[in-house]
Residue frames as qw, qx, qy, qz and C-alpha x, y, z in Angstrom:
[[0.000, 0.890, 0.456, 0.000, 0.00, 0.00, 0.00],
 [0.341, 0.500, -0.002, 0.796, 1.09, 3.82, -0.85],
 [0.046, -0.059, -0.322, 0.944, 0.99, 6.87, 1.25],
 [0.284, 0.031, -0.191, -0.939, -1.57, 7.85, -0.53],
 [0.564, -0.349, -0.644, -0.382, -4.32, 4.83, -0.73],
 [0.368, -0.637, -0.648, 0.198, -7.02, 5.37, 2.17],
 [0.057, -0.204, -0.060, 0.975, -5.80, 9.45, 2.56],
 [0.063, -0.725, -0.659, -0.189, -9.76, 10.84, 2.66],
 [0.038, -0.058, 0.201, -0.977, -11.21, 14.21, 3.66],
 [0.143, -0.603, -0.772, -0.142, -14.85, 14.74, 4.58],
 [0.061, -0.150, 0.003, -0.987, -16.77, 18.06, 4.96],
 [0.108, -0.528, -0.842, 0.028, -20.47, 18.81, 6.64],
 [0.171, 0.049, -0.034, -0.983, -22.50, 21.85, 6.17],
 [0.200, 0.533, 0.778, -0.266, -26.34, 21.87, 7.37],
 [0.056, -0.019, 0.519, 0.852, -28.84, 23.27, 5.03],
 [0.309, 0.219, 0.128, -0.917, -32.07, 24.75, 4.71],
 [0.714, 0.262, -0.349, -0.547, -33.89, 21.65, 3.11],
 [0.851, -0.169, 0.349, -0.353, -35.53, 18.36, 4.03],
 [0.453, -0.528, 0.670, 0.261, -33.65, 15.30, 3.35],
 [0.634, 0.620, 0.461, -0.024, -36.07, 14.33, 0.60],
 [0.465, 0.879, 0.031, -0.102, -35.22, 17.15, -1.36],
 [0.549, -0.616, 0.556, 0.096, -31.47, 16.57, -0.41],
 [0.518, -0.340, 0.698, 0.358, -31.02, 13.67, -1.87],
 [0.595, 0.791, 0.131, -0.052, -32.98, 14.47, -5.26],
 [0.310, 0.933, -0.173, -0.057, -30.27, 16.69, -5.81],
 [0.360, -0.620, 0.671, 0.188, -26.93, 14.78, -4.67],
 [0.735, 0.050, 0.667, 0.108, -28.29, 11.93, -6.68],
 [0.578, 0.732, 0.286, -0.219, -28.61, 14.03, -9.52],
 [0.512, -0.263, 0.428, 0.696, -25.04, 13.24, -11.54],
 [0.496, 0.606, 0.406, 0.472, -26.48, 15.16, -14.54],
 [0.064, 0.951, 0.004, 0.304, -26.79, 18.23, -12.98],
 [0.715, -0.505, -0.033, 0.482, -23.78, 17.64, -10.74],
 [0.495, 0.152, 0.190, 0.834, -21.44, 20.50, -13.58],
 [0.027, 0.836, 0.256, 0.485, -23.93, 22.83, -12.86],
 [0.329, -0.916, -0.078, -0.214, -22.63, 23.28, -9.25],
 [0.905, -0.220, 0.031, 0.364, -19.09, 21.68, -8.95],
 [0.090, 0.827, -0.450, -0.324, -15.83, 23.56, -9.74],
 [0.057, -0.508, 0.793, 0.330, -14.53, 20.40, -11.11],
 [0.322, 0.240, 0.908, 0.117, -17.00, 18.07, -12.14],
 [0.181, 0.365, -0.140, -0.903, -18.60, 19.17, -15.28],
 [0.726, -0.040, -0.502, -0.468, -21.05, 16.24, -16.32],
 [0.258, -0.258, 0.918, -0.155, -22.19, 13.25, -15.67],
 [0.600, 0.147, -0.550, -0.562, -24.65, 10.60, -17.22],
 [0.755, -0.181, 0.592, -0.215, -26.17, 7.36, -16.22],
 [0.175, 0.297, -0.847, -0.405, -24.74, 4.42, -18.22],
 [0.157, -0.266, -0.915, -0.260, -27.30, 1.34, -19.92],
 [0.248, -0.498, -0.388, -0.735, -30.50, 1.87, -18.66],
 [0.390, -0.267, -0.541, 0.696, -30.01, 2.75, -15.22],
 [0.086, -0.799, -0.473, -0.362, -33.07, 5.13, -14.39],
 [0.367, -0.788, 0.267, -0.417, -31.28, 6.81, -11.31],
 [0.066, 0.631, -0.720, 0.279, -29.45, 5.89, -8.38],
 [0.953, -0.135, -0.136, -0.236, -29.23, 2.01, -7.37],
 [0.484, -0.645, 0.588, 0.068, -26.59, -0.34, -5.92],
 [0.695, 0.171, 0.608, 0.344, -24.62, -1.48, -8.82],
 [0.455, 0.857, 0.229, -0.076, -25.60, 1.48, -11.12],
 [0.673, -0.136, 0.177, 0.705, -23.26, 3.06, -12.92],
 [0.289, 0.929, 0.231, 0.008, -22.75, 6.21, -14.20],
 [0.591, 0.255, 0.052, 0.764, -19.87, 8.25, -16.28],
 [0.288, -0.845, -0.076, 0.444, -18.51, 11.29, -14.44],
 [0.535, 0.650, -0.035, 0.539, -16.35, 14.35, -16.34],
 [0.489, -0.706, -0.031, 0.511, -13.95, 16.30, -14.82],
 [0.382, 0.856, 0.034, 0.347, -12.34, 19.49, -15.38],
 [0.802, -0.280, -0.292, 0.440, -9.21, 20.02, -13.84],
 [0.042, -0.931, -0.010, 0.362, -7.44, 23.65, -12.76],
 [0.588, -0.267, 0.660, 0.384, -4.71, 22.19, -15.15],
 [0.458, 0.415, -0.479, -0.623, -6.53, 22.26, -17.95],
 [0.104, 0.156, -0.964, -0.186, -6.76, 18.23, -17.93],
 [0.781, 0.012, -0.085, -0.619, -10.14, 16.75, -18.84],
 [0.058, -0.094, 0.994, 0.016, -11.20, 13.21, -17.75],
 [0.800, -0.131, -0.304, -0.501, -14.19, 10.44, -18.13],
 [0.039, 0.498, -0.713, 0.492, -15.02, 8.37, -15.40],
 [0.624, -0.211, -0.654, -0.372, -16.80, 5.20, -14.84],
 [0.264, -0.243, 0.564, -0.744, -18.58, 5.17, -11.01],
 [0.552, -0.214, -0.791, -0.152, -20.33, 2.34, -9.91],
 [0.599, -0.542, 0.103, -0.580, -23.12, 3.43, -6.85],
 [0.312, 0.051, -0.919, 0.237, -21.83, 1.11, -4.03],
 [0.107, -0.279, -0.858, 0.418, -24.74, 2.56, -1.89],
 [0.214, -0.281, -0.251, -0.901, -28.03, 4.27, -2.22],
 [0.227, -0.506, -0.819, 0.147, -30.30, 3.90, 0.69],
 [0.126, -0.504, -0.112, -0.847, -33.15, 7.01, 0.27],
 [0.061, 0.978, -0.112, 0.168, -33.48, 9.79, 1.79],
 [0.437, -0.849, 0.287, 0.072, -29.86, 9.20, 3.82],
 [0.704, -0.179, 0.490, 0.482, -26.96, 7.43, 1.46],
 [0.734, 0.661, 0.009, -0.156, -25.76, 8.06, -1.57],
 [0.383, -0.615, 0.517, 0.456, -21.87, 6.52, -2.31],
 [0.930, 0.366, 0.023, 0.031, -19.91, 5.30, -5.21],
 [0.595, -0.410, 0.411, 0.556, -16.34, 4.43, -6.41],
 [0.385, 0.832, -0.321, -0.238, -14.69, 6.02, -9.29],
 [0.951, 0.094, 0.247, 0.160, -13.30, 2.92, -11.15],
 [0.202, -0.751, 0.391, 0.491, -9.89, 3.04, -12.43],
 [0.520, 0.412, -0.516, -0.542, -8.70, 1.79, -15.98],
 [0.154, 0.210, -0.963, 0.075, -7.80, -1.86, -14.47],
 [0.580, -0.499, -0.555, -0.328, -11.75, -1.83, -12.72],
 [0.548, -0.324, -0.626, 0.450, -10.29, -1.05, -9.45],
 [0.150, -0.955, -0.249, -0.058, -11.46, 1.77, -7.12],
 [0.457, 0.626, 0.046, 0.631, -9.67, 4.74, -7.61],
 [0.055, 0.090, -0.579, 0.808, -11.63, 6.44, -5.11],
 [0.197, -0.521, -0.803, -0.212, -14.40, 6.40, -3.40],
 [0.174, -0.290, 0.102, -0.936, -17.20, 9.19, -2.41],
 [0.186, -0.347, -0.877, 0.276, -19.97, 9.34, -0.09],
 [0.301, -0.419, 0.141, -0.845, -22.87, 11.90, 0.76],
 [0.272, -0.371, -0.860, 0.221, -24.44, 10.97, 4.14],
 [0.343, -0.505, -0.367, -0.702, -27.87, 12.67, 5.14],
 [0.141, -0.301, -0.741, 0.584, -29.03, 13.51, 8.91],
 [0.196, -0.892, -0.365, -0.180, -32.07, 15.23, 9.75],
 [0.169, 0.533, -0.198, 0.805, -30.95, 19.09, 11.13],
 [0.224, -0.202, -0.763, 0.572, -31.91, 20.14, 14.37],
 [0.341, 0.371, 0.122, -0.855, -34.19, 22.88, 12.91],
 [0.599, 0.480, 0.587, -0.256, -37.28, 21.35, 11.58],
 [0.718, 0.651, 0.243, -0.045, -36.56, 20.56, 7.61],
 [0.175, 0.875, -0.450, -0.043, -33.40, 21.41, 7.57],
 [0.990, 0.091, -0.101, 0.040, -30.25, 18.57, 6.99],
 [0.383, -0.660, 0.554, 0.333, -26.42, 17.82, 7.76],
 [0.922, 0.333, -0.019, -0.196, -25.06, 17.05, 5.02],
 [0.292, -0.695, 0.604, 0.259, -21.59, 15.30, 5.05],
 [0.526, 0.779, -0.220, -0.260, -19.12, 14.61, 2.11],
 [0.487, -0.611, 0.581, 0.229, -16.27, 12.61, 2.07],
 [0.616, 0.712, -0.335, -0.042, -13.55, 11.14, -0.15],
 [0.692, -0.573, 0.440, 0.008, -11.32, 8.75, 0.04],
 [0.193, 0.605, -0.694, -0.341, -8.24, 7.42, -2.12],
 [0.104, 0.463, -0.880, -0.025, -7.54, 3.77, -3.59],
 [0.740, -0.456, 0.400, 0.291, -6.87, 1.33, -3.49],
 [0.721, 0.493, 0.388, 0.294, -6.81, 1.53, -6.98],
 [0.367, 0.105, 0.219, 0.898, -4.86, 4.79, -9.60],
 [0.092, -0.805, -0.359, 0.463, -6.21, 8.14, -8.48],
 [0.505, 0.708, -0.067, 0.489, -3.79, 10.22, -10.77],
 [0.090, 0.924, -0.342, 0.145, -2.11, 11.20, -7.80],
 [0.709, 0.358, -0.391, 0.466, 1.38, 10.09, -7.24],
 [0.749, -0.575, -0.146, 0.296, 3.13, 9.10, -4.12],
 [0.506, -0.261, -0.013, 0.822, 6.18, 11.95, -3.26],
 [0.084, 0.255, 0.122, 0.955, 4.18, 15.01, -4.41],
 [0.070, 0.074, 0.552, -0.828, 2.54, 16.79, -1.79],
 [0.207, -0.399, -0.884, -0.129, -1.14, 15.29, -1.22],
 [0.130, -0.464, -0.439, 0.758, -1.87, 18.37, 1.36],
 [0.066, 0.214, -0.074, -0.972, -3.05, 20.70, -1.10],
 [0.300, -0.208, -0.850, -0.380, -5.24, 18.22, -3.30],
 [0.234, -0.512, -0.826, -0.038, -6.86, 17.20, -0.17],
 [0.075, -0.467, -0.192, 0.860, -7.29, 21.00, 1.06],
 [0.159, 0.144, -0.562, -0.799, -8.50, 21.81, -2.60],
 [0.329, -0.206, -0.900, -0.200, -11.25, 18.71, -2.25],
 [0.198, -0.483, -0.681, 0.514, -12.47, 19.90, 0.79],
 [0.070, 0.477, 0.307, -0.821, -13.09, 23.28, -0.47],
 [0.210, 0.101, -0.539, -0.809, -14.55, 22.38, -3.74],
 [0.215, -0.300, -0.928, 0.053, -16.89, 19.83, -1.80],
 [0.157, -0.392, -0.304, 0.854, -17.86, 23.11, 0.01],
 [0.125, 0.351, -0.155, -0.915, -18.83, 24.79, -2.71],
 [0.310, -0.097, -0.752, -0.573, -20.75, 22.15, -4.32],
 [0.238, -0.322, -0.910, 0.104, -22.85, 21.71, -1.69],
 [0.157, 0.508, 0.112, -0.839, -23.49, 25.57, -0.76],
 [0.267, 0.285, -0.382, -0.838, -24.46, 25.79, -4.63],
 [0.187, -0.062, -0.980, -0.003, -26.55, 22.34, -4.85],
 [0.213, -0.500, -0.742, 0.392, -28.51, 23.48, -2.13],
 [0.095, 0.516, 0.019, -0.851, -29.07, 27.07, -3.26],
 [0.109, -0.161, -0.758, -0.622, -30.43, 25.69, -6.36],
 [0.172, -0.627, -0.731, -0.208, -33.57, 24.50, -4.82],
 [0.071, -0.505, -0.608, 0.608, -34.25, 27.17, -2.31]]
């Protein structure tokens, strides 16, 4: 194992909106480019109607780099209103990484926690053991931030 497989971050920010409506929107990989800084699509693959364990679904990315990817993601969990995970498959089929949104009820009436997280490997991430991993996962955290601040401003 590398430095780098299992190295995760996770973020939580409550929000103005029942978990219902919540997980509409995390589950929603199409619109996921409307509110990400780096993910800029996404699609369900064969005839996967939405989110299921097993589904799959092809993710884009836009890097600050300039470097553009496609990304097959197999749902590992989807239990509504209060999961949603998957792994980001690598070329070989192995996870790459894996995400997560988990769903709590808020303490104010209709309102939700939502936490993010991320987590390397085991499989090829693109990043690379001996170059600093701090910033990436500092970068992840605050783009997770923002996708969830915008996400949630969508519906309100």
């Amino acid at each position: 194992m590398d430095l780098i497989t299992g190295t995760g971050v996770a973020v939580a920010l409550v929000v103005p909106l029942p978990r219902e409506r919540v997980w509409e929107l995390v589950t929603a990989v199409e619109r996921v480019g409307e509110w990400s800084p780096e993910a800029t699509g996404g699609r369900w693959c064969d005839e996967t109607p939405g989110p299921a364990e097993g589904a799959r679904f092809l993710g884009t990315n836009r890097f600050p780099n300039g470097f553009e990817s496609t990304v097959t993601c197999v749902v590992t969990e989807a239990r509504e209103p209060g999961t949603f995970a998957w792994d980001v498959l690598d070329d070989s089929g192995a996870t790459g990484s894996s995400w997560r949104y988990d769903l709590c009820d808020g303490e104010t009436p209709g309102s939700t926690i939502v936490r993010q997280s991320f987590r390397h490997g085991p499989g090829m991430t693109g990043a690379r053991v001996g170059t600093p991993i701090e910033g990436r996962l500092a970068t992840l955290c605050s783009n997770m931030m923002t996708t969830i601040t915008a996400m949630t401003g969508v519906a309100r």
